[in-house]
C-alpha positions in Angstrom: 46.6 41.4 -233.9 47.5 45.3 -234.4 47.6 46.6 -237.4 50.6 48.8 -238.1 49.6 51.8 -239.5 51.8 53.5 -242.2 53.3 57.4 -241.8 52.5 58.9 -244.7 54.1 62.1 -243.9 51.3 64.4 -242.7 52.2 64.4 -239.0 55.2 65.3 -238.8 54.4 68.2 -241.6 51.5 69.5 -239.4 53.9 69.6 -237.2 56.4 71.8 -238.7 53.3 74.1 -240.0 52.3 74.4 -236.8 55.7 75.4 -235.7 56.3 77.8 -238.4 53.3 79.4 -237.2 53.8 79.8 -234.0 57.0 81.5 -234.6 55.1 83.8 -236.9 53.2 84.7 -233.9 55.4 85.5 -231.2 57.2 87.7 -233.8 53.9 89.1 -234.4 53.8 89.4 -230.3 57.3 91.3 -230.4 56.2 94.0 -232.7 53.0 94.2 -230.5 55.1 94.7 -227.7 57.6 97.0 -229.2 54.7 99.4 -230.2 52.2 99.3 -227.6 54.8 99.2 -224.5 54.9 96.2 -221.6 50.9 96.6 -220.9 49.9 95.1 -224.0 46.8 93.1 -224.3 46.5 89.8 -226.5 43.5 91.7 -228.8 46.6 94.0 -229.7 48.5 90.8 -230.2 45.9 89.1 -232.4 45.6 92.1 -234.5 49.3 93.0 -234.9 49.3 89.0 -236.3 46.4 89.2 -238.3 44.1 86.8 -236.8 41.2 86.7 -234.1 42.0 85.3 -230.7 40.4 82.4 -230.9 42.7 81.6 -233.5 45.6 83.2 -231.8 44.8 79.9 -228.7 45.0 77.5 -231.4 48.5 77.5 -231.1 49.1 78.5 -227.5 46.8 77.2 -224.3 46.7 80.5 -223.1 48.6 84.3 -222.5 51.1 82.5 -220.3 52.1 79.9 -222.9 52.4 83.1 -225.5 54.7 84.6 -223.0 56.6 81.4 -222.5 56.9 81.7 -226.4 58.2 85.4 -226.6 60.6 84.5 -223.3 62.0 81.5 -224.6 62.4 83.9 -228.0 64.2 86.6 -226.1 66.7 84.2 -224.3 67.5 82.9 -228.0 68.5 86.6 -228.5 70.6 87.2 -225.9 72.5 83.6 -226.0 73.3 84.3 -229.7 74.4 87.8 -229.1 76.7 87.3 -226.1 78.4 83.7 -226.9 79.2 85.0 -230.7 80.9 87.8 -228.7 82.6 85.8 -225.8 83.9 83.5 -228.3 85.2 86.0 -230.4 89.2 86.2 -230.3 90.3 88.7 -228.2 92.0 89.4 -224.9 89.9 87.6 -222.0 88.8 90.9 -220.2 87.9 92.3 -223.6 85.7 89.4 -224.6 83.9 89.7 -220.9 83.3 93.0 -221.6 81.9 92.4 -225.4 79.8 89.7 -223.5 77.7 92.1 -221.4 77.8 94.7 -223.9 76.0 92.6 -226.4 73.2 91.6 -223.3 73.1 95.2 -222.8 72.6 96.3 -226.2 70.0 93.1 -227.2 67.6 94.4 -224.3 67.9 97.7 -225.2 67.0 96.8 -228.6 63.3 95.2 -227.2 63.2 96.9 -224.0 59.1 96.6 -223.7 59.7 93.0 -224.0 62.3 92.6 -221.8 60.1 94.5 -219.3 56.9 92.2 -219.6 58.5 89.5 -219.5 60.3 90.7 -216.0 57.0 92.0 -214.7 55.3 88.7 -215.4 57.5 86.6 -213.4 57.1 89.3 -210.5 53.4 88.4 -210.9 54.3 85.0 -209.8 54.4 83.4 -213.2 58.1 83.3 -214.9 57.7 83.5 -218.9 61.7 83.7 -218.6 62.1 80.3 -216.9 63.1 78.2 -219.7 65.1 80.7 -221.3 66.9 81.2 -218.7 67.7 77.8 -217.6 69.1 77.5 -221.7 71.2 80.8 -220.5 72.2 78.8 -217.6 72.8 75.3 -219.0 75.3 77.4 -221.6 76.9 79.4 -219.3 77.7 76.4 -217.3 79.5 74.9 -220.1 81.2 78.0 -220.6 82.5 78.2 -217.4 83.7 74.3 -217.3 85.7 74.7 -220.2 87.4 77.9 -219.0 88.4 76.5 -215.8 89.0 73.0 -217.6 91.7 75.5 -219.6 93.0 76.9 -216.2 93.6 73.5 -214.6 90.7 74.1 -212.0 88.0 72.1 -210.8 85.0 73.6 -212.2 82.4 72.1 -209.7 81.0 75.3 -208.9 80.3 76.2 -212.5 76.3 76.1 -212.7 75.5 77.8 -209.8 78.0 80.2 -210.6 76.2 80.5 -214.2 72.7 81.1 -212.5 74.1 83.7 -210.3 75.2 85.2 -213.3 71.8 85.1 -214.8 70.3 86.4 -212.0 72.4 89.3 -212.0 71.4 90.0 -215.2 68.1 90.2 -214.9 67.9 92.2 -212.0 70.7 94.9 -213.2 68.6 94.9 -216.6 65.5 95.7 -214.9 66.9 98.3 -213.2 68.5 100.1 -215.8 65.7 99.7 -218.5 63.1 101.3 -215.7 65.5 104.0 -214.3 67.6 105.2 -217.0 69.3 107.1 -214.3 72.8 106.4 -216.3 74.1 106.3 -220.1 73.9 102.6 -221.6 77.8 102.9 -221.7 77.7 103.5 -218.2 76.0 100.3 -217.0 77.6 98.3 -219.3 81.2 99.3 -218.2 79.7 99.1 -214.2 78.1 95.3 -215.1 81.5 94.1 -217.2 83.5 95.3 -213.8 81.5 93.0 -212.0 81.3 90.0 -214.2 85.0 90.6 -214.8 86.1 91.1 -211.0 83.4 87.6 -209.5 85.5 85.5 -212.4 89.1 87.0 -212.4 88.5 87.0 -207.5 87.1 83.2 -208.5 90.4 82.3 -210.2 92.9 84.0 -208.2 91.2 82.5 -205.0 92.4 79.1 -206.8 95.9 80.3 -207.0 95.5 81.2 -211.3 95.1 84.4 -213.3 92.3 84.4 -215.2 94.4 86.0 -217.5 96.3 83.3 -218.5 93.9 82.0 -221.1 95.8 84.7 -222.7 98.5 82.5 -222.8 97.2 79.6 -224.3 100.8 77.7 -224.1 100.5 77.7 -220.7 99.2 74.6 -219.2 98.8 74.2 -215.2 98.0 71.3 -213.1 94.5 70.3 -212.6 93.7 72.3 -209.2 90.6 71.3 -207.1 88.2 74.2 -205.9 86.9 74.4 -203.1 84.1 72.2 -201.6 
């Protein structure tokens, strides 16, 4: 016969503890980052934390988990940022456009991190993978509802949402390594596209994008195409 052993409580606070800590340490990584640019070495990590590196693998396998860590941190960033700003009431274009400004401004805010974490995945690892299928997931359900609102079938939404994503990436890459325009600049070039892929996807259905403007207007659920 098994005995069942009782939970007194330690587990799952271990757990937590060793949760707590680990955030500790990838914002210990971030400032690491910030300061010493995208070539920074996990002994500068270790010592930015205050702790050796053995300790430093106690709580991740090895540099790519870390990395996971910091990427799966910096998607957190950007998802905050840019749905608190599409969700914000304004006119739709403007809240497009406060969207990408706020992915704009978050990597510029960390742009050593953004750039390891970029470079990495070039490498042929991809710290940013989870993060960005979180970005994706959300975007998807972004895009469902708005076209839910529109009367359109949606079915396109999540590979529509990882185009996006991938768009994102690439044109932040490029501008954080360049610099060969003003942060304004990109932003406004990046919110014409994102505005222009949405407002064409719409009006190829037949609706204005628009229209959520007018949220007394109600159309007929309208398939998309297959």
């Amino acid at each position: 016969m098994t005995r069942k052993v009782k939970d007194d409580g330690r587990s799952s606070r271990w757990d937590s503890h060793r949760e707590m800590r680990r955030a500790e340490l990838v914002a210990a990584a971030v400032r690491a980052v910030d300061s010493a640019g995208a070539e920074v070495s996990i002994a500068d990590i270790a010592t930015e934390a205050g702790v050796s590196k053995p300790v430093l693998y106690r709580y991740f396998a090895d540099k790519a988990e870390l990395h996971g860590a910091v990427g799966m941190w910096a998607a957190r960033q950007i998802l905050d940022a840019v749905v608190e700003a599409v969700l914000a009431p304004a006119p739709t274009r403007r809240r497009v456009e406060a969207g990408v400004a706020a992915y704009v401004e978050t990597i510029a805010e960390h742009p050593n991190v953004y750039l390891l974490l970029v470079r990495q995945h070039t490498g042929g690892t991809d710290p940013l993978a989870d993060g960005k299928q979180l970005i994706a997931a959300t975007f998807t359900r972004l895009l469902v509802d708005t076209f839910g609102r529109l009367g359109l079938d949606a079915a396109g939404a999540e590979p529509w949402a990882h185009s996006f994503v991938g768009i994102g990436e690439s044109a932040g890459q490029w501008w954080l390594e360049r610099r060969t325009m003003s942060r304004a600049a990109f932003t406004r070039y990046l919110s014409e596209l994102v505005w222009h892929a949405l407002a064409g996807t719409t009006a190829e259905y037949g609706v204005d994008l628009s229209a959520l403007d007018q949220p007394e207007i109600v159309t007929p659920l309208r398939k998309g195409r297959s």
